[in-house]
Structures are given as C-alpha cells and as structure tokens.
N, C-alpha and C positions, 0 to 999 in steps of 0.2 A: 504494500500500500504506500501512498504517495505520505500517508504521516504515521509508517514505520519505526522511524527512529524516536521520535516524538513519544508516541506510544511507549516502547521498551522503557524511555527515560521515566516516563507515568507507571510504568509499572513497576519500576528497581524503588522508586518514591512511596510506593503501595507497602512496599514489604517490611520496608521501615516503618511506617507509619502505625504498619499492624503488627508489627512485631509480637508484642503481648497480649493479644487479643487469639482466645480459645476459637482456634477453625479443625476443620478438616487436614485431616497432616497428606491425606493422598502418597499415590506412589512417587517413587524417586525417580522416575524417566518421565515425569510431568510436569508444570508448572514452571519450563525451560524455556529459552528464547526461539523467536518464532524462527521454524526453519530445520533447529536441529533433529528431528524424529523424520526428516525427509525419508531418508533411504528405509529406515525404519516402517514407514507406510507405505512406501514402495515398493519394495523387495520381500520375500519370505527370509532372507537370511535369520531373523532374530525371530518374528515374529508369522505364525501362519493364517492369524485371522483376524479379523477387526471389527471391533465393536463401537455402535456410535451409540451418545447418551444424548437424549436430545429430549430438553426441560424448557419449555414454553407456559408464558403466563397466560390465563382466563382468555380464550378467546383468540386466541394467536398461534393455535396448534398448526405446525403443516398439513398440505392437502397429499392424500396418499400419493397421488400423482406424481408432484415433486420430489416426494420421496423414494418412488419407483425409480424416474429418471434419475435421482444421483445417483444409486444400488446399479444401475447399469453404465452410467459414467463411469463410476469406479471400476469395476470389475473388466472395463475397457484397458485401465491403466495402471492398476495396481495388481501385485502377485500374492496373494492370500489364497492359497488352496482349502483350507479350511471355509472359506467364505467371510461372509459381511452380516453384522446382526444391529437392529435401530431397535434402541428403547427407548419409550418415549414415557414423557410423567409431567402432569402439569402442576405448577408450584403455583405459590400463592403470587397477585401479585403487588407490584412494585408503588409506591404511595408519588414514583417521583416522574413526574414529565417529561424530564429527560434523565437518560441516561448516561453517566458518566465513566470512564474508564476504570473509575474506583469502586463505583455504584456496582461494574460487570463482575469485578474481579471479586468483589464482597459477596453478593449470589455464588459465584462459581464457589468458591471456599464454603459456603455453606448447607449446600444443596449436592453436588457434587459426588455421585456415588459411584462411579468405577474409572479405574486406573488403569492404565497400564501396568503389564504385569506377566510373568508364565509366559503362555503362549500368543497371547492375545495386546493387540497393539488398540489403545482406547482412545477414542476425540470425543470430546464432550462441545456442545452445541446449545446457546442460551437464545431461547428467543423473548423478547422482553415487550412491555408494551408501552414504549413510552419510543420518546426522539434520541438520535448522538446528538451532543454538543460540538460536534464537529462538521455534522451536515453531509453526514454518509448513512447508505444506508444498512452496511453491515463492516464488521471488521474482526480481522483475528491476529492473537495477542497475546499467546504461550502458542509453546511445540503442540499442542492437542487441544486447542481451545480458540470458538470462534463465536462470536453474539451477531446475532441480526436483530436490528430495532424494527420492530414487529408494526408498532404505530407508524413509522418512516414508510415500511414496504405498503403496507394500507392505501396510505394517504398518494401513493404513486403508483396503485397498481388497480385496475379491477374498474374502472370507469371509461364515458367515452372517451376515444383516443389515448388513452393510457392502453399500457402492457395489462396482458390479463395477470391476475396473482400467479397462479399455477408457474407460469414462465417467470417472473421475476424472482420466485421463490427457490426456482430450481437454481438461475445463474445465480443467485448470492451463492446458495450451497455448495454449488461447483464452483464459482470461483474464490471461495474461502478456504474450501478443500485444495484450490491451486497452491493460496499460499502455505498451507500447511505442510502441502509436498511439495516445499520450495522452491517455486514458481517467483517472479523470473528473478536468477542470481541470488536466490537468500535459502539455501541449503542446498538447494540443484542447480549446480554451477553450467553456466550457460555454455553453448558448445558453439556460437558464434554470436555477437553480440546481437540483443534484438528487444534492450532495457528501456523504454520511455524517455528520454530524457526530461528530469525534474521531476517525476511523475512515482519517482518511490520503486519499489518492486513490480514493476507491470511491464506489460507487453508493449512495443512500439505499433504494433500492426491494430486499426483502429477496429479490424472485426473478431478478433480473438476475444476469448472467453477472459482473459488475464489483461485484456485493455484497461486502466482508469477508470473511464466513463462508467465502468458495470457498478460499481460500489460505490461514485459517487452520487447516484441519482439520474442521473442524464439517462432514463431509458424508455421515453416515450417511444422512442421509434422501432422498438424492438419487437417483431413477430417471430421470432422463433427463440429461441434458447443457444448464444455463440459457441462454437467451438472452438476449441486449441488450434493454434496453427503449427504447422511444420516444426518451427522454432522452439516453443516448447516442446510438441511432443520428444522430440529428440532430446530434452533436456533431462525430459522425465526417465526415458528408455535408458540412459546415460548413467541413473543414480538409482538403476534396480529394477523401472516399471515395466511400461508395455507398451 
C-alpha cells in the first residue's frame, strides 16, 4: 500500500502503547511485518494448508460469492495441498465511526482466535463497520492480518453506477491477500521492476489487481473483479506459488 510504511511506524507505536494491557498473546509466526509469511503462504514448504479467520461486525458479513471467488483465486496461486478453510464469526460491534489503525489492531488482539501454527498457515480478516481515517477502503498491516472498513465498501459499492458489493468485496480480499503474499517488492521480491512509482507497494500497470486505485476507493468503473498481470504473477511463482 501507498501508506505502508506509515502504517508499520502506527503499528511499532501500538505495541508500546499496549504494552501492559492483558490481550491475546497469539502465535509466534504472527503479529510480524507485512510481507514476511510470503513464501510461507505460498509454498507448502512449512506449511500444507490454510486457514482464514474472518470476524465481521452486525451486518457487514461477506457474500458467499466473494468468498467462493477468493477460495479459487487462491488455490490458482498458492500451494496448500491440504486445502483452504474460512471461518467466519460475527463480533460485537464497534461504538466508533471511524476506524483507526489502533482501533484495528485492538479488535484483532482481542477477538483473534487462531494462529499460525503445526501445519497450518492462519490470516485473520477484520471486517468492521465504520470508515479508515485515511480514506481507503481496506488495508493490511501484520504478516496474517488484513481489515476492510465495511461502512467505506457500502457506501461505494451496490448503487446506481457504483461496483456491485459482491465485486468490490472480492478485489479488497484478493488484493489484500496480494499484499500478504508480498505483492509488489514487500516479501516477493520483484523479478523485473513493475512498482508504482510513489504509490507504496503496488502494481504500475493500471489494470492489475495490485494497482492503487483498488484500495483507495477509485472503483466506480469497475465491472468485473482485476487480475494479476504477468509481472506479478511471476513474482509470486518466484517465492513458492503458482
């Protein structure tokens, strides 16, 4: 993402802050910078399957749909012989309008129930119901950890001349899943340059799935769900996938 580094610095700022405050201790291959579990979700070397946790507040749950089509994105580009499994759990929700990078991280630490671990490689998925303060509409922000502001996709998704939900639903998920399997240059080291310039970890090619535009809003014109281009794929093939 284009405030990647921004981010990291909000989140090393978080762990201080919370230092002393009773959370979720989680496993020790989670709660890392974004990027590092690339190969790790990519590859079977370490781990043969993957489990996604996906905790959505009142009214904000994904539509099966979406959730079909990421389970077959994946399984396009990740090597998990064991398979892919989605649990899903709605939590209570949030008092607060917007949502803040501290606000996401404080949910995840408390709600948060499975790790990576053994066999199995875990990402956990916050969908919330309020706005970013940054004016995106989803973002990921540890090695296994990605929120979509559930009120943001709403408000730009499912009326006339907007993107239907189902579609904008799916590319947040695939393109947050991008950067988790470090998409572009931030764990999956690019195999000829093709980085955005200014633009953070994303795609130069404006119809790729890893473009900017997908995560910051810009997606009225969108009738279909983007794909990866060449550039990535190769990125991914390069760091374990497919």
């Amino acid at each position: 993402m284009a405030r990647n580094l921004i981010l990291c610095l909000l989140i090393s700022f978080s762990f201080v802050f919370s230092a002393c405050k009773k959370e979720s201790v989680g496993g020790v291959f989670d709660y890392r910078t974004l990027g590092t579990s690339a190969n790790d979700l990519l590859s079977s070397y370490r781990y043969h399957s993957l489990q996604i946790e996906i905790q959505y507040m009142p009214g904000y749950a994904p539509d099966a749909t979406a959730l079909n089509n990421l389970v077959a994105f994946l399984k396009t580009r990740i090597d998990k012989p064991n398979g892919i499994t989605i649990i899903q759990e709605e939590i209570g929700a949030s008092s607060l309008s917007v949502a803040s990078l501290f606000n996401i991280v404080s949910i995840e630490r408390s709600y948060r129930r499975y790790f990576t671990g053994n066999d199995v490689v875990s990402v956990y998925v916050l969908i919330t119901n309020g706005y970013s303060n940054a004016d995106i509409l989803a973002t990921s922000y540890w090695n296994t950890s990605f929120c979509i502001f559930g009120k943001s996709l709403n408000d730009n998704s499912g009326q006339s001349g907007q993107v239907s939900k189902s579609i904008l639903m799916t590319t947040l998920l695939e393109h947050e899943f991008g950067h988790l399997m470090g998409l572009v240059d931030q764990g999956s080291p690019m195999q000829i340059n093709h980085k955005g310039a200014g633009n953070g970890a994303h795609c130069d090619n404006p119809v790729c799935l890893m473009y900017y535009d997908v995560e910051a809003g810009f997606t009225g014109a969108l009738s279909a769900v983007p794909s990866l281009d060449a550039n990535c794929i190769a990125d991914l093939k390069a760091n374990g996938g497919k």
